[in-house]
Each structure stands twice: as C-alpha cells, then as structure tokens.
N, C-alpha and C positions, 0 to 999 in steps of 0.2 A: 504494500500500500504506500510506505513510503518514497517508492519510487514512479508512483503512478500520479503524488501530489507534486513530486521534482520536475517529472515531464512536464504534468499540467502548469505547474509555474513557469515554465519555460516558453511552452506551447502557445498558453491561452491570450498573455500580452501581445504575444508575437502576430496570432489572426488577430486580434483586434484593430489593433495598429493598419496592419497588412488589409483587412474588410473597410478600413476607413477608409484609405488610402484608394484604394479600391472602387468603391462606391460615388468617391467627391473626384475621383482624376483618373475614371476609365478611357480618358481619351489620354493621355498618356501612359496607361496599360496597352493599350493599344499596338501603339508604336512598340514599346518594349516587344510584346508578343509578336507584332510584325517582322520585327529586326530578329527574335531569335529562331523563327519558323526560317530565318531568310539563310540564317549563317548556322550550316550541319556542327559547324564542331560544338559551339556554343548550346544547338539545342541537344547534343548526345551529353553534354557535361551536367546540362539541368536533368538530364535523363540520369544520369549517375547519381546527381546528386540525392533527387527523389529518392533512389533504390537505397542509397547508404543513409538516409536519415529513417526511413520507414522499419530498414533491418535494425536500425539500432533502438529504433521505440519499441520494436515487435523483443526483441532479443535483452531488453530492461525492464518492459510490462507486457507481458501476454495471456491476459486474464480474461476470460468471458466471465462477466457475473452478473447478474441483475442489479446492479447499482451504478452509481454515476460515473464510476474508473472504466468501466466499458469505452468512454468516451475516449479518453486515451488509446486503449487499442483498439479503436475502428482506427483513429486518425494513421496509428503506424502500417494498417492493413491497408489502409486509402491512400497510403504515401507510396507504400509498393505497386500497388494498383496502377495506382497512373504511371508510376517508370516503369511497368513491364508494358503497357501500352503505348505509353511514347518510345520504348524501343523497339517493340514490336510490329504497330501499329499505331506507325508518325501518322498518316494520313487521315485515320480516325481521330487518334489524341488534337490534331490541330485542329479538325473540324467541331467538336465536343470543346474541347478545352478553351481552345485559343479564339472560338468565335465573339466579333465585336458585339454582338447581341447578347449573349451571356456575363460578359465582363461584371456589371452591376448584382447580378443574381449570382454570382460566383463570389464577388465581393460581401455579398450580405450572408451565403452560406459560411463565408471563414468569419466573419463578425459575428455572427449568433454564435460557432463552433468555439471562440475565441471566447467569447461572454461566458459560455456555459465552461469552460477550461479554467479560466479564469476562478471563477464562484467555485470548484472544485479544489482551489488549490490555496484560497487564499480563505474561503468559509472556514476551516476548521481551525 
C-alpha cells in the first residue's frame, strides 16, 4: 500500500498539471503531437518511454483490489497499453491518440485521473 500512495503522489500532481495544460493549450498539444507523429525516432522514444514507466508502476504496485489503489494499477497497465500500440500499431495509436479532436477529452481524462490520484495519496 505504501507504495501505491508513493506512485499516487507522484502520478496524481503530474495529470493534473498535464489535464490543465491540456485542456486551456490543446492547440499547442497539437503541434507537439504533430511534430512527434512527424519525427520516427522521437515518437519510438515516447514509445519506450511509455513501456518503461508503465513496467515500473506495474512491477512496484500490481494489485487488483476493490478499493481506490486499483487506480494506480490500471494507470501502469494503460501506460503499457498505449507503448505496445504505438509500437505496434503507430497508425492506430496516432489516429486514437494523437487526434486534434480528442486533445481536450484526453486532457480532462488525465485531470479527473490526476484528481482522483491525487485524493489517494494525499487523503490519508
């Protein structure tokens, strides 16, 4: 448990921030997202990077349980998730992921995710 409130500490400011950001300047998500769909090495490094933050949440908290640290390990199964489909399946991952129509709805899922990580970490 103690290491599901470490993550969440970590985790939960991090979407916040990142769903605000998100939310008020998806038109410079944008471009980001543009520029790294555009340059291979750049998006195969966010593809790593995804895969080695998700294995080290999954491989520090891997608990299914009816209470709120579940949240933790969906995020490190959803962190893999998306690096085995942007490696596998660039063309999906950009079209899902990287669409400018989701930007905002993708922003406010890491800001609830973040809120709720957050109240996990910092409640008790």
């Amino acid at each position: 448990m103690q290491n599901a409130m470490w993550l969440a500490a970590i985790f939960g400011p991090y979407l916040v921030i990142q769903g605000l950001w998100m939310v008020f300047y998806h038109d410079n998500m944008s471009k980001i997202w543009t520029s790294l769909k555009n340059t291979p090495a750049i998006f195969h490094l966010n593809t790593a990077l995804l895969l080695w933050i998700g294995l080290a949440v999954v491989n520090t908290y891997n608990v299914w349980a009816m209470n709120s640290f579940t949240f933790v390990t969906a995020l490190g199964w959803l962190l893999i998730l998306r690096g085995v489909t942007a490696l596998f399946v660039p063309q999906f991952y950009v079209k899902v992921a990287m669409s400018n129509n989701m930007m905002k709805v993708w922003g406010i899922v890491g800001l609830v995710w973040g809120l709720i990580l957050s109240w996990i970490a910092f409640s008790s």
